[in-house]
N, C-alpha and C positions, 0 to 999 in steps of 0.2 A: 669386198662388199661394194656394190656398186648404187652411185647415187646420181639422179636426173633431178636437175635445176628446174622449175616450169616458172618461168617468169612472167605475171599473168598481172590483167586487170582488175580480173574476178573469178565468181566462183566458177564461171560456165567453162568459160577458159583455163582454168586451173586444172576440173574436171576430166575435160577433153585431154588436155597435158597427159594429167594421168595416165589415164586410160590407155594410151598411148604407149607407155612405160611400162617397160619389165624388169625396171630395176629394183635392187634391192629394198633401195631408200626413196622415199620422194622428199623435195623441200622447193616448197611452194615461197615464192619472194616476187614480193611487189616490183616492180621499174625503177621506184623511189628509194627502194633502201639501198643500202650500202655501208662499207665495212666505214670504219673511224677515219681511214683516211682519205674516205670519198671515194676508196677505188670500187669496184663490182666483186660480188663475191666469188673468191678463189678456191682451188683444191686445199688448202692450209688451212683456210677460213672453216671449210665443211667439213673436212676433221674433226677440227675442234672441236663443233656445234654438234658432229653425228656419236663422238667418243663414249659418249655417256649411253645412246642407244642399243641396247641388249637384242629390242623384238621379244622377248620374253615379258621382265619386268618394267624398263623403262621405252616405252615404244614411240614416245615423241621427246623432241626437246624445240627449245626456241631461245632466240639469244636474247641476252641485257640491252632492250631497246632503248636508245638515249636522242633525244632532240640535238638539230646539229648548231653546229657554231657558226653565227652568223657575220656577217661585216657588221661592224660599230653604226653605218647611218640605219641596219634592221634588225640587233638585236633584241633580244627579249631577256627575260627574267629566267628563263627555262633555257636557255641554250646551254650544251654540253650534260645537262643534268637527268635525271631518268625518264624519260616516258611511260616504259611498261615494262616491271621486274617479272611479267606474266600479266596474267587478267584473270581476277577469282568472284567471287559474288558475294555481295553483303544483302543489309536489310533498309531501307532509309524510309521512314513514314510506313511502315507495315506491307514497304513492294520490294519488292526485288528487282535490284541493280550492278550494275558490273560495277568493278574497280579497279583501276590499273594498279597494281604493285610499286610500292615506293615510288609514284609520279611527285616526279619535283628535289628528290632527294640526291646528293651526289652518287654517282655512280661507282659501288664497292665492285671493280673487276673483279679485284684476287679470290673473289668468295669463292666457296664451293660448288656444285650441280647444287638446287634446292627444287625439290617435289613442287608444282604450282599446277591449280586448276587447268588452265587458260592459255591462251597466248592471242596476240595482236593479228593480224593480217600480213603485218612485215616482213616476218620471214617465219613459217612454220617447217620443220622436219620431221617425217612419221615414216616407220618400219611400215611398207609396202602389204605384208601381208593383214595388221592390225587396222590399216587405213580400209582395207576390202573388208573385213570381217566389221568395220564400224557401220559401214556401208555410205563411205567418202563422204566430198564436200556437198551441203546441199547447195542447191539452186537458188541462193537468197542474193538481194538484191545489196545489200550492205555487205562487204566481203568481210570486215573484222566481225560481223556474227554468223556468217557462214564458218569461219574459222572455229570461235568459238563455242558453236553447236557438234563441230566434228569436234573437239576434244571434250566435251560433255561425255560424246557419245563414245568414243576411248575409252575414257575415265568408266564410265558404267561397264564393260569389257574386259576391267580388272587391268587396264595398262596406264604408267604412270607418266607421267610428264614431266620435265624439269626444264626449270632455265639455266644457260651456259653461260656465267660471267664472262668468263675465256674466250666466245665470241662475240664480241660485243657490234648492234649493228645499229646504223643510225636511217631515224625513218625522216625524211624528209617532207613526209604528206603535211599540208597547214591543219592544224586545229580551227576549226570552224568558230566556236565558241569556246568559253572558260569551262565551260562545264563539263568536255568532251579531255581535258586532261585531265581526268580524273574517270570521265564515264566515257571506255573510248569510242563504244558503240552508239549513232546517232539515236536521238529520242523519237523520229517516228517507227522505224523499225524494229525498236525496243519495246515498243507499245505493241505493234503487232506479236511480239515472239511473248511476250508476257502473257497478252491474251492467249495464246497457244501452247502455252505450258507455263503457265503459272505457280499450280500449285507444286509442279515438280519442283519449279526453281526456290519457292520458298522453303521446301524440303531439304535440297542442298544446301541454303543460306542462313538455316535454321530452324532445323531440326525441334521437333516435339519430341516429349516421351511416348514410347509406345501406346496404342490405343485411344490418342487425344488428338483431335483433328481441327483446323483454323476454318470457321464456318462463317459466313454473309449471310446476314438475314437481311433480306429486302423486302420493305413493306410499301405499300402505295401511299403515302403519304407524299405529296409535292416536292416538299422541302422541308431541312429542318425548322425553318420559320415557326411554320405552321402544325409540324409534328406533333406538340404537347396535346392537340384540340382533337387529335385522332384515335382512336379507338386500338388503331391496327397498330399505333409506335408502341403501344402501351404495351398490349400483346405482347408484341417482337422485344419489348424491353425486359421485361418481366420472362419471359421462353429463355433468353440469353442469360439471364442472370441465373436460372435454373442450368443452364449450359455448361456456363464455369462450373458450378458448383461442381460438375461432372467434370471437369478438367481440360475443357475444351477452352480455346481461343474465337472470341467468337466477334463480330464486327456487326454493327445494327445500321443501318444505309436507308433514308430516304431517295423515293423513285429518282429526284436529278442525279443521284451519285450512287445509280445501281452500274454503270460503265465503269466506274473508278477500278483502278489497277487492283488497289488492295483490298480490293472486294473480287476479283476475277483471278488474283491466286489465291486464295482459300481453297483448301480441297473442299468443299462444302457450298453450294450455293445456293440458300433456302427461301426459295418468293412467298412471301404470303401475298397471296394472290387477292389483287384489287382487282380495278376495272379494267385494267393494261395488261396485257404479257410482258413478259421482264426476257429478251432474248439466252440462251444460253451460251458460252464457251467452249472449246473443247480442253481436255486434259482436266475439267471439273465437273463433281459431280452437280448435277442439276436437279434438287427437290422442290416439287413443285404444292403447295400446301393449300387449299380450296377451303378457304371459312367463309365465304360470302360469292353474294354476284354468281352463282351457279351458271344462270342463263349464259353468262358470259362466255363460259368453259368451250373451245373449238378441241377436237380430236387431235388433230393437228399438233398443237401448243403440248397434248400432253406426250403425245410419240414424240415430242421432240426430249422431254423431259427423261430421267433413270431413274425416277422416282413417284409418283402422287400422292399425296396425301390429302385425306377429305376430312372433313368436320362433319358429317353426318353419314350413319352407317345407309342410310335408302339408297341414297346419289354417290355412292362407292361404288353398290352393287351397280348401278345403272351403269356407271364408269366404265367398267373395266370390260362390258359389249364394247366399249366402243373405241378403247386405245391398245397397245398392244405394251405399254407401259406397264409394270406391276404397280398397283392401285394398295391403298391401304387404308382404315381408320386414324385418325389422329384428331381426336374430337378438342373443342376449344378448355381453356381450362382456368386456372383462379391464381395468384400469386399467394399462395398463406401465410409467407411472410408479411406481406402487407395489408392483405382481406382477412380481419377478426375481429370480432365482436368490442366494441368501443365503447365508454359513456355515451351517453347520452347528451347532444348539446341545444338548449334551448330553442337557438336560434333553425335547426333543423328540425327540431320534434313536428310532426303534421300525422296527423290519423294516416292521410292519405299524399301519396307521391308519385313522380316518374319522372328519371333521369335521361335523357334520351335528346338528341339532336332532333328538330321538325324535318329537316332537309324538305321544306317547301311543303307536305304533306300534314293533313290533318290525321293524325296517325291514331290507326284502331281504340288501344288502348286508354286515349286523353278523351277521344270522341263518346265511345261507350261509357266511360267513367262521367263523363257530362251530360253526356243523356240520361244514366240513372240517378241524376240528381245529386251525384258526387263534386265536391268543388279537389279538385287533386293539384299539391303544390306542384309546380310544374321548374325542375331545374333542367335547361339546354338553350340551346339556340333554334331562332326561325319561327316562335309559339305568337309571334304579335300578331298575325292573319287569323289565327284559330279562336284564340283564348281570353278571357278577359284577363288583363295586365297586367292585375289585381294575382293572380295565381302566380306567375314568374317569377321565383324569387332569387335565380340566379341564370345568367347566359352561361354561364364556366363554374364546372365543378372541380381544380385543379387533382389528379389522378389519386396522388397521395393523401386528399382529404375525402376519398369517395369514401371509406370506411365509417370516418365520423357521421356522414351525411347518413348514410344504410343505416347504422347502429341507431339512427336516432327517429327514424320511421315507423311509422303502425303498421303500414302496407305499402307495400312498392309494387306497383303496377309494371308488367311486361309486355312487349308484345312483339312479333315479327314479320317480317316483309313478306308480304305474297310468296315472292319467290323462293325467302328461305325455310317459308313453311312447307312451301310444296314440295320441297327437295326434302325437307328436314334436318334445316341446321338449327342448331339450339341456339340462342342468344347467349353469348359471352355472359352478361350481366346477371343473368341466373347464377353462376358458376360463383361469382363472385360477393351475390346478393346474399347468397346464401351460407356462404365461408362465414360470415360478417353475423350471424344468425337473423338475420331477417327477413320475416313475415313475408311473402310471396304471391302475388296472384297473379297469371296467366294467361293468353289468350291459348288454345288449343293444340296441342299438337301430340301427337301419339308418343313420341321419345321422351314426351316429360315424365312419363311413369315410369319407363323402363332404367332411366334414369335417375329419377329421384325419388322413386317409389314412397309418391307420396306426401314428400314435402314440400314441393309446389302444387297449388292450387289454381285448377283451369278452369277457365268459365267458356259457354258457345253463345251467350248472347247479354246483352243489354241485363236484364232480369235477374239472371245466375252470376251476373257481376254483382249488381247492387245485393245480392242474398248474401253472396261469399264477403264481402270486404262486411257487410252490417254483424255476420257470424264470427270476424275474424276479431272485429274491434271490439265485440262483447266480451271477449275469453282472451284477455292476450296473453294469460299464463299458456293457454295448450296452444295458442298461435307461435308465442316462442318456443314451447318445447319440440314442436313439428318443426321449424325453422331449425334448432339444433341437431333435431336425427339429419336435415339436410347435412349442416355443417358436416356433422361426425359422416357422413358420407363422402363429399367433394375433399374434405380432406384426406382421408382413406383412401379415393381413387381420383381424383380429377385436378390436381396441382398441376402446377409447369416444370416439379421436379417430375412426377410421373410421365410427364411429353417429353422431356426430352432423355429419358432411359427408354423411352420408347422409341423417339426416333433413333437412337445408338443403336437399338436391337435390329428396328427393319432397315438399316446400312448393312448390320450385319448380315443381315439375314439374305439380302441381296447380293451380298459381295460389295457393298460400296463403299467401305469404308478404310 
């Protein structure tokens, strides 16, 4: 059996080597390593290290790499001791990371061949036909993950790998940092190979049970700062927790840390889509989730996506004229774990209400309710330009006490954005107003029927507001018992356990999961 040494600096050079060879074997070796007693590797040496090599079962091997022995005024802590028993994959903060085998530990010659992911850069040997059928070393700029992508791609090939105690070779290269004796591949490189197979590599490093997949949900929110005060962390907190329940692994990311690693290997990358696009990755799926800011939506952004999903059935249909993406419904939906009918507390009880951020706007519903002569308590922020004072009874309605605040209302006032009326997305806060069984009035929109058949009430002008809320607050027995057909509705069909058996279906249904 014949074996060609390619003593190379990298991967292009290695390559080329290759290429070049019709030998049986190839064993790729740095300039730097060398055998234990500093000489260059011999035919005695490549024995050793090729013995274990079948070409069949075992199709690579690599030796007991160990740091070398230094003079007394340079050594270190690590001299003689092991560098890399191999190189395998673990998990550290939810990313995937190399790790060198027994780095630091004395070096056990006598051991056996032992099966290992991985090997270093220092010296690789691969059966010549298995390195072609892997389809060689790639072109990467860091040569220990050029190595360790060709033994990935072995490994998936059904050939095994081992390390040679028996050959033991010493790498000479300096350790740049602490961190790199242990993780031997450098950190920018590793960033890019993460983003580019991510979720494989967390597959290899840790395994799910079948059908259960690690998802990112990313929402527009700023920062975690400021998350609690947003509508959309809420959402995406609440979807997620319906997630697990489903058995998924699921990870909730405010916008500055939609690039984080361990949001970019998740098989699964779910944007609730703000006012930004969230770019995508490759080797991950990309779901792209439309509950707001319609106008925003570019064609573009969504061919870029393997998935869409929209929060109103009109502006689905419009959709899918215009991307080549398969588009689908996935309307907004209520937590019932935490949206249900509560006592009643003093300090919230008001005929009349509306929960709602100003965001700078004198917004339909507070406006109309005041010009019918309605005084409406008013909890959100931004109401001090509009309203008089005197009606604001809080800036911050923290998420978890919105239930008490609904439960304890005559009428809750609704209303929504030009935009998302015109497209027809529903207001989240319907969904959840009504879990809570509370009394409902509306500004117009055609999906509220087909929706709540009934249990929200809409009004089209100033007049038909002041009639509905004076007819609601006279009878509030049949105001709650139409508020409860809501409930017994949204919970029947519109939870965040229902979204997310729904998104598991259209994965499946696409092949995406």
């Amino acid at each position: 059996m014949s074996i060609v040494v390619a003593t190379h600096t990298g991967a292009a050079t290695a390559a080329r080597a290759a290429a070049r060879s019709t030998s049986d074997l190839l064993c790729f070796v740095l300039p730097s390593t060398t055998t234990v007693d500093e000489r260059t590797i011999d035919e005695a040496w490549l024995a050793r290290l090729a013995a274990p090599v079948d070409g069949t079962t075992v199709v690579a091997a690599t030796p007991l790499v160990v740091h070398p022995l230094r003079s007394p005024l340079h050594a270190t802590p690590h001299d003689g001791r092991v560098r890399a028993r191999g190189v395998g994959l673990t998990v550290s903060r939810d990313v995937p990371v190399t790790r060198a085998y027994d780095a630091g530990a004395p070096p056990a010659v006598g051991a056996a061949p032992a099966t290992i992911p991985g090997a270093t850069a220092a010296c690789l040997l691969v059966d010549r036909r298995a390195y072609d059928e892997a389809g060689g070393l790639p072109d990467l700029v860091d040569i220990d993950l050029a190595v360790f992508d060709l033994c990935r791609r072995l490994s998936r090939h059904g050939g095994e790998i081992v390390c040679v105690s028996g050959a033991t070779a010493v790498d000479h290269r300096p350790v740049p940092t602490s961190a790199e004796l242990t993780c031997p591949i450098g950190a920018p490189a590793w960033r890019a190979y993460v983003e580019a197979h991510g979720p494989a590599l967390m597959r290899e490093a840790s395994p799910l049970p079948s059908g259960r997949l690690r998802i990112a949900v990313t929402v527009a929110a700023p920062s975690k700062k400021v998350a609690p005060r947003w509508g959309d962390w809420h959402l995406a907190e609440a979807f997620a927790r319906a997630l697990r329940r489903e058995g998924h692994s699921v990870r909730v990311q405010t916008l500055d840390h939609a690039d984080d690693l361990a949001g970019r290997a998740c098989d699964v990358h779910c944007v609730i889509r703000g006012l930004r696009p969230v770019r995508r990755t490759s080797g991950q799926v990309h779901v792209l989730w439309i509950i707001s800011h319609p106008e925003t939506i570019d064609p573009a952004e969504c061919d870029a996506a393997d998935l869409v999903l929209v929060a109103s059935v009109r502006f689905a249909d419009a959709l899918r004229a215009r991307t080549r993406t398969p588009v689908e419904v996935l309307l907004q939906a209520t937590d019932a774990h935490r949206f249900q009918p509560s006592g009643r507390e003093p300090e919230h009880t008001h005929d009349v209400a509306i929960v709602a951020k100003s965001r700078d706007v004198f917004r339909s519903a507070v406006a109309d309710a005041i010009s019918a002569g309605l005084r409406p308590a008013v909890y959100g922020s931004g109401w001090e330009p509009f309203v008089d004072p005197a009606l604001i009874v809080r800036e911050y309605v923290p998420n978890e006490e919105l239930p008490t605040v609904y439960s304890s209302i005559g009428v809750l006032l609704n209303d929504h954005w030009d935009t998302m009326r015109e497209s027809g997305f529903v207001s989240n806060r319907l969904f959840d107003a009504l879990a809570c069984g509370t009394p409902v009035i509306s500004d117009d929109l055609p999906e509220l029927e087909d929706l709540f058949a009934g249990a929200v009430l809409t009004y089209r002008g100033v007049d038909e507001l002041r009639e509905l809320v004076a007819s609601t607050l006279a009878d509030p027995a049949a105001a709650r018992a139409r508020a409860a057909r809501g409930r017994e509705l949204v919970v029947d069909r519109h939870t965040f356990d229902h979204r997310a058996r729904e998104l598991g279906a259209a994965l499946r249904r696409h092949s995406l999961g």
